[in-house]
N, C-alpha and C positions, 0 to 999 in steps of 0.2 A: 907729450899730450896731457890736456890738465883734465887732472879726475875729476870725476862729477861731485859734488859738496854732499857728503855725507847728510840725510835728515837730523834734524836736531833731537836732543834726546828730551822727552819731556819732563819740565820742574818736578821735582818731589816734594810737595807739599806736607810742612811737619806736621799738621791737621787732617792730613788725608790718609786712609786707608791703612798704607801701607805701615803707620804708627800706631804698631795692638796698645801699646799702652796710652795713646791719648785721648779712648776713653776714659779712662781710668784720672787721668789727669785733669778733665774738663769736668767729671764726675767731682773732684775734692775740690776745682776752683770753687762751683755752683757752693759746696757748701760751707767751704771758707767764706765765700761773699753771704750767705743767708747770717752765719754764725755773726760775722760786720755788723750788718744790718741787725741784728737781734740785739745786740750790744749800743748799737746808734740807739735804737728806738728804749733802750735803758737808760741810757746816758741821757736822754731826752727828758724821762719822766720824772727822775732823778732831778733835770733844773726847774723842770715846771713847781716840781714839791718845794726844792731849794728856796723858788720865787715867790713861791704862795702861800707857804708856811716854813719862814729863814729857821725860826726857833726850836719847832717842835719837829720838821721833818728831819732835819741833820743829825736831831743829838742822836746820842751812843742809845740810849736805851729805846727810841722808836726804828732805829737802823738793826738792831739785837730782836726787835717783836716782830719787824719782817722778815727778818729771815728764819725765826722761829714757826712762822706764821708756812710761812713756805716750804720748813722742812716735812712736814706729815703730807701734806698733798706732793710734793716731791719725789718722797718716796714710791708713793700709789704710781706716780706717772714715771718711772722709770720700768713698772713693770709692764706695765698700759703700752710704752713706747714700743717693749719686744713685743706684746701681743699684736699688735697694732700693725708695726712692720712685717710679723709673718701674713700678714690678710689678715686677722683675725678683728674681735670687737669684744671690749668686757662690761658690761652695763652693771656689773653687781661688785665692784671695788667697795663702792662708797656703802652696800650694805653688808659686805664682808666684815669691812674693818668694824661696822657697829655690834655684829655679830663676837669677832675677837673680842671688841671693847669688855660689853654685858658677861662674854663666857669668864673670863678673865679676872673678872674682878666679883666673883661670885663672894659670899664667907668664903666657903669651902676651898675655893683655889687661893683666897689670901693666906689660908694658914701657912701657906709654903712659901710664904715671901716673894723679894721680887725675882727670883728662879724661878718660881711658880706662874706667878701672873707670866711674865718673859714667856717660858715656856708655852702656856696655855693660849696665848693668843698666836704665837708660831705655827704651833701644830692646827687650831681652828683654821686658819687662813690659809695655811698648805690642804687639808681635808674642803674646804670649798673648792679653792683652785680643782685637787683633783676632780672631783664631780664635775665640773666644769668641764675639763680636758676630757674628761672619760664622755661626755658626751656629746661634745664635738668630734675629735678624732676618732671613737669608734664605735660611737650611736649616730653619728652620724648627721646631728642636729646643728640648726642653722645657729653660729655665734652669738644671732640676735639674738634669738628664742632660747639658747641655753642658758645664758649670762641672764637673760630677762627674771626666766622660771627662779635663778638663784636668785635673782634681787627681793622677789617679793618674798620669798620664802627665809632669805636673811634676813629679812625685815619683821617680817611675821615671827622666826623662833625669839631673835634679839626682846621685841615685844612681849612675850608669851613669860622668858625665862626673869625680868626685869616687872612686868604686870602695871608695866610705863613707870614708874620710878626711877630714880636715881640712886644709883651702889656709889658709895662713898668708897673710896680707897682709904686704908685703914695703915697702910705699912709704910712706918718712917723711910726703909731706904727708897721707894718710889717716888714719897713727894718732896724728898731732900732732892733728885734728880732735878727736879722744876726749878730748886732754888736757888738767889744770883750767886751764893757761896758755892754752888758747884758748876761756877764757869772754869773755864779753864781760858788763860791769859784773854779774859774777857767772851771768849768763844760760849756759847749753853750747848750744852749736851747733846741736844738734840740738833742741831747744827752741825756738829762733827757724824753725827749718825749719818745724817742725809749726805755730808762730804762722802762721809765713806762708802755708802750703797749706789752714788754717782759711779764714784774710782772703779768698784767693783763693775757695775754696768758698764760703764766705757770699756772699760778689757774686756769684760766680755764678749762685746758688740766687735770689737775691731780687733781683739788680736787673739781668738778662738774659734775651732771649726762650728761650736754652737751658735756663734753671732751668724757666720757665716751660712751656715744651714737656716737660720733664719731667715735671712735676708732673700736664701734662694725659694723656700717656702711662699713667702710672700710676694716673690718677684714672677714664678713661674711654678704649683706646684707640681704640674705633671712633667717637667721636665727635672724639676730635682727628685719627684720617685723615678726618671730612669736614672739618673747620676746616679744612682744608687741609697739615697738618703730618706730613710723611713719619715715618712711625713706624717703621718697617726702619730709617732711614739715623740717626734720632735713638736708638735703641738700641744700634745700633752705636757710636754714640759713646760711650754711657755706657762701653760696656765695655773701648773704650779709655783712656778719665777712668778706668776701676779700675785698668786695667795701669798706667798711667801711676803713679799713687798708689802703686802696688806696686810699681814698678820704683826709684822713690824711697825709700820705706822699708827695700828691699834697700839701699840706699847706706848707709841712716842704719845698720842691722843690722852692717855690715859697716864702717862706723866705731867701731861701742860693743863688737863682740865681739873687732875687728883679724883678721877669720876667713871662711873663705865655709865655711858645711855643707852638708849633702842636709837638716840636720834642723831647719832657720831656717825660721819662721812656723810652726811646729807648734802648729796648735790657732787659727790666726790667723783665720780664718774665723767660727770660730765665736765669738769673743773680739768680734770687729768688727760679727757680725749681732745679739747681747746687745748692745753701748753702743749703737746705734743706737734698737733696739727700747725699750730705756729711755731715751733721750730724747724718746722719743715718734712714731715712725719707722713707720706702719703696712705690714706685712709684705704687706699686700692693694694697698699700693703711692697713692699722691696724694697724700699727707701725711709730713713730714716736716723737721727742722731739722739746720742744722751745726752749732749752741750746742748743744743740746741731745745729741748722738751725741756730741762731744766730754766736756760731762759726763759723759755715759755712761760714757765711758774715765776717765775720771778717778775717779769713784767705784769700779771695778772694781781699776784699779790700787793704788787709795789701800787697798780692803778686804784685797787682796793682803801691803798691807806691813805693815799692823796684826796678819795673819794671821803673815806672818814674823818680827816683831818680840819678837810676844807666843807664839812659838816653837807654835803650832798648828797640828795636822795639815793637810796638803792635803785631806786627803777632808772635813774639816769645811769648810775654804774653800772648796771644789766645790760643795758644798751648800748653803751661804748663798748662792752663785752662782746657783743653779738656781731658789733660793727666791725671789732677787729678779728673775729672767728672768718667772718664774711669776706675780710681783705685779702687772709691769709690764705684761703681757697681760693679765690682767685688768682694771686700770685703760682699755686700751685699748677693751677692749671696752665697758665700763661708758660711757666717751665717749661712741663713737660709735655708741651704741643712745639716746643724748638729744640725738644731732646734726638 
């Protein structure tokens, strides 16, 4: 007697369900393919410069001032990127680092050489970060509003301690730093700093439980205070990871200009919250890369010199700025409404 035909069993689909890791997988395509596209849209700017100015965009020494040009805002936005990914927001970067600048380059802290200045805009830029963090994570204040209170208030001492004047920097081994005799196989100084607070950021972000606590922070954070993961004391940190960032960029600032001002980082904020958001950096916080924030700056920078090269107004470069701030949110969004 012929048996009845077994039902068939249904396809397993390697996209479906039952494969925990391909989220995980469609998660690093999206940002392989953003990281493409961020490199495409380089590569791009790159021939337009090539095209429009063959002579003066290629040489070695306008290729060496962008990426000079790129390492102090760089910096800033590596710390901006983990704020950023936990939820958070820092409006007061770009008056920190003026703050570091001015304190740093007092007489008083040149006597101590460049350990001194180093040191002094370090500790400046970690002591706002904390303030920062102390009163977000356990005052309780909105990111906007805390970060805001420090901008004008690093604006206001930077101003006060300086009386609007310019501190000259006084000490050979600082402005020997700036100079082409201390490249290293063509590399400037401050080029290899920002390589390396990159390298350090990318480990951080991806192969540490503080990347990771980050990410869960900003992605959900009442379900990472049950995981177990102090959310207060993890946002505190972030915000000192930005001062710190910034207390560094103050150095590099005050090596490329030989100067401390009240008017150092102007505009750094929001210079740092644009690369970030164009690399792919979601402003609602869980998402986010340090490859990709860095292109950010680099594209931003790069549009800048094509913009001064080819001797074009600021306000049209503001606006190409704004337009590609504009693109990139909406790509954002576009994502993650097929996530």
């Amino acid at each position: 007697m012929t048996q009845p035909a077994s039902p068939p069993r249904p396809a397993t689909s390697k996209s479906g369900p039952a494969d925990g890791a391909s989220p995980l997988r469609t998660l690093s395509a999206r940002a392989d393919l953003r990281t493409l596209s961020l490199l495409g849209v380089l590569a791009v700017l790159v021939l337009i410069g090539g095209i429009t100015q063959p002579d003066s965009f290629l040489d070695t020494d306008n290729v060496q001032l962008i990426l000079t040009q790129a390492s102090v805002i760089g910096v800033v936005t590596v710390g901006m990127t983990f704020v950023i990914i936990s939820g958070g927001i820092d409006l007061s970067v770009g008056a920190i680092v003026a703050l570091a600048s001015v304190w740093a380059t007092t007489v008083a802290t040149q006597e101590y050489g460049v350990a001194g200045i180093l040191f002094t805009a370090v500790i400046v830029g970690m002591a706002c970060g904390l303030v920062n963090g102390m009163l977000i994570a356990y005052g309780g204040m909105v990111p906007f509003i805390a970060t805001l209170a420090m901008l004008a208030s690093g604006r206001g001492l930077a101003l006060e301690i300086t009386d609007g004047k310019t501190q000259m920097v006084t000490v050979d081994g600082v402005l020997k730093l700036g100079e082409r005799d201390s490249y290293i196989l063509g590399i400037p100084p401050l080029v290899l700093v920002f390589a390396a607070v990159t390298a350090v950021g990318w480990l951080l972000l991806n192969r540490t439980t503080f990347g990771r606590r980050s990410v869960a922070v900003g992605g959900n954070a009442e379900a990472a205070r049950l995981a177990g993961i102090d959310v207060r004391r993890q946002r505190l940190y972030l915000y000192l990871l930005s001062g710190l960032c910034c207390g560094i960029a103050a150095f590099m600032l005050i090596v490329l200009s030989g100067s401390g001002q009240n008017t150092n980082g102007n505009l750094y904020e929001l210079d740092a919250i644009a690369a970030a958001i164009i690399g792919g950096t979601l402003l609602s916080g869980g998402r986010g890369t340090i490859t990709g924030s860095v292109l950010g700056v680099l594209i931003f920078i790069t549009i800048q010199n094509i913009f001064a090269l080819n001797n074009l107004e600021t306000a049209v470069q503001q606006i190409a700025k704004g337009a590609i701030i504009v693109a990139a949110v909406l790509v954002q969004r576009r994502t993650s409404s097929h996530t």
